[in-house]
C-alpha positions as CSV (number, residue, x, y, z in Angstrom):
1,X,23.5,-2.1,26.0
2,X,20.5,-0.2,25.9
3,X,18.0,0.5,28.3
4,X,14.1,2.1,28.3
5,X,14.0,3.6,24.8
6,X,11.8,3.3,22.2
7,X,11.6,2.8,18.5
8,X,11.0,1.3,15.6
9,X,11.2,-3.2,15.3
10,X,11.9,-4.6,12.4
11,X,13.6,-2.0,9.8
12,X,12.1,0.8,7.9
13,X,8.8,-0.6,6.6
14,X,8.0,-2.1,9.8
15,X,4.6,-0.6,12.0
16,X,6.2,-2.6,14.8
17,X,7.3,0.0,17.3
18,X,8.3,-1.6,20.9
19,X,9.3,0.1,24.5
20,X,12.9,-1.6,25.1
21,X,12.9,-2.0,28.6
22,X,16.7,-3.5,28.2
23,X,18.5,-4.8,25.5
24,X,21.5,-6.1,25.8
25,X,22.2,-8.4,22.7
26,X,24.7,-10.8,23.6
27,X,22.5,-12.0,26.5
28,X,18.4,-10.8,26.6
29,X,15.9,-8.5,25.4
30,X,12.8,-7.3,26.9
31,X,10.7,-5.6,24.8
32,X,6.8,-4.3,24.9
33,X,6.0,-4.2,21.4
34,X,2.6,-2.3,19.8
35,X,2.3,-3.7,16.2
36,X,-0.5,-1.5,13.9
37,X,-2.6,-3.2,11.7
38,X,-0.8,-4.1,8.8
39,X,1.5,-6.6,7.7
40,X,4.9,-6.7,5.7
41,X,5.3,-8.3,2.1
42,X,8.4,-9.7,3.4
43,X,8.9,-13.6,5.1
44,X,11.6,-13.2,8.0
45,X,13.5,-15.3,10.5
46,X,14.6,-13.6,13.7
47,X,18.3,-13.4,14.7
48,X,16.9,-14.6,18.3
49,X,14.7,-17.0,20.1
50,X,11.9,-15.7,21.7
51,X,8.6,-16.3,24.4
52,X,6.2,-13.4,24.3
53,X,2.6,-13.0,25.5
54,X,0.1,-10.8,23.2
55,X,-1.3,-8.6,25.9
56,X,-4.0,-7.0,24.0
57,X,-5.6,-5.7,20.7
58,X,-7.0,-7.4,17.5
59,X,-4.7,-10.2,17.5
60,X,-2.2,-11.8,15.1
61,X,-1.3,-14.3,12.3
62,X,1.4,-15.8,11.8
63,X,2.2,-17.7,8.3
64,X,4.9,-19.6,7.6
65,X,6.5,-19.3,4.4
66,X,7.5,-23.6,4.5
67,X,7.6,-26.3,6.8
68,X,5.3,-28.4,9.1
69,X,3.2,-24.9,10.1
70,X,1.0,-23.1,8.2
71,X,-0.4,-20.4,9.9
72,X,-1.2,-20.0,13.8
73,X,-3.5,-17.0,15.2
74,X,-2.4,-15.6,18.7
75,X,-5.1,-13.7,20.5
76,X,-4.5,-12.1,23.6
77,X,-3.8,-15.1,26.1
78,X,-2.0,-16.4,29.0
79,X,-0.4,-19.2,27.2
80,X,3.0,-18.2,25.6
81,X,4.2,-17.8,21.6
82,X,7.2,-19.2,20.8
83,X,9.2,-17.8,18.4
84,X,12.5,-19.7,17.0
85,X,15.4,-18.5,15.1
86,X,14.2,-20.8,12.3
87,X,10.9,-19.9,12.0
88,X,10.3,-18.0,8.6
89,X,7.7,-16.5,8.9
90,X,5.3,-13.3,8.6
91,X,3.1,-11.6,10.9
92,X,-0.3,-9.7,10.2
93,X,-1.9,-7.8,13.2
94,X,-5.3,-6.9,13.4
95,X,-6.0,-3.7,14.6
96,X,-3.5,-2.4,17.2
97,X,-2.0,-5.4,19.1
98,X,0.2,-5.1,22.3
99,X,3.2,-8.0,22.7
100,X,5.2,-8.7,25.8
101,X,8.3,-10.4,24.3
102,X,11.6,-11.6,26.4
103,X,14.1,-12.7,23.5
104,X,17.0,-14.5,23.6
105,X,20.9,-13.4,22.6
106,X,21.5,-12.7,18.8
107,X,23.0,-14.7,16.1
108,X,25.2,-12.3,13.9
109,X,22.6,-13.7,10.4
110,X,19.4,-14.1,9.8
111,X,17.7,-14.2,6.9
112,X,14.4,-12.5,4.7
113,X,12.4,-13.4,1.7
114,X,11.2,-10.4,-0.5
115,X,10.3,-10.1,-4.1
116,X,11.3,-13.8,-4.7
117,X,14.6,-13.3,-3.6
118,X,16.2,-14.8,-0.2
119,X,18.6,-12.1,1.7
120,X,20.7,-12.5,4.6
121,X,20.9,-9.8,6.9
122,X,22.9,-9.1,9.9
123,X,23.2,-6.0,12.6
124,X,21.4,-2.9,11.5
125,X,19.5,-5.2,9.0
126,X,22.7,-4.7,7.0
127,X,22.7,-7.3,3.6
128,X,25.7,-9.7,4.2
């Protein structure tokens, strides 16, 4: 259990930072994240389920990697983003872009799709 720290989200090559306000990984997360503008090579699923509001900034796009989506842009609204375990996905920000995110307890896999190759990945983005 963790609570009020900062850091990075997402692993080394990640500009995600986020303010943790707790964390506790077997039950919730509640995390204000700032993502820079950039976006990852990298297609990922999320070990969690998650709602989350985009607060401010440039925006972001999301592109899915297969499936029924394609890609969905999320401005700064009211109206939630839903993020699912199974969503494979990548996410561009434009500009500087401030998320609100309450996630969900952690699966012990998840998975990421670099360099044409599919890895899964568990706790401390460890390769299983």
């Amino acid at each position: 259990m963790r609570i009020c720290y900062w850091g990075k989200d997402g692993g080394a090559e990640s500009t995600v930072s986020g303010f943790w306000l707790v964390e506790i990984k077997k039950l919730f997360s509640v995390v204000l994240l700032r993502f820079d503008d950039y976006t990852r090579e990298a297609y990922h699923e999320h070990a969690f389920n998650a709602v989350s509001w985009v607060l401010a900034g440039g925006g972001l796009l999301e592109r899915f990697l297969r499936g029924y989506r394609t890609a969905r842009l999320h401005l700064p609204s009211w109206r939630p983003v839903i993020t699912r375990r199974r969503d494979f996905h990548q996410v561009q920000s434009f500009g500087r872009t401030w998320v609100l995110s309450f996630r969900g307890p952690w699966s012990d896999r998840w998975r990421e799709y670099a360099d044409g190759v599919f890895s899964t990945l568990t706790h401390g983005r460890r390769k299983v």
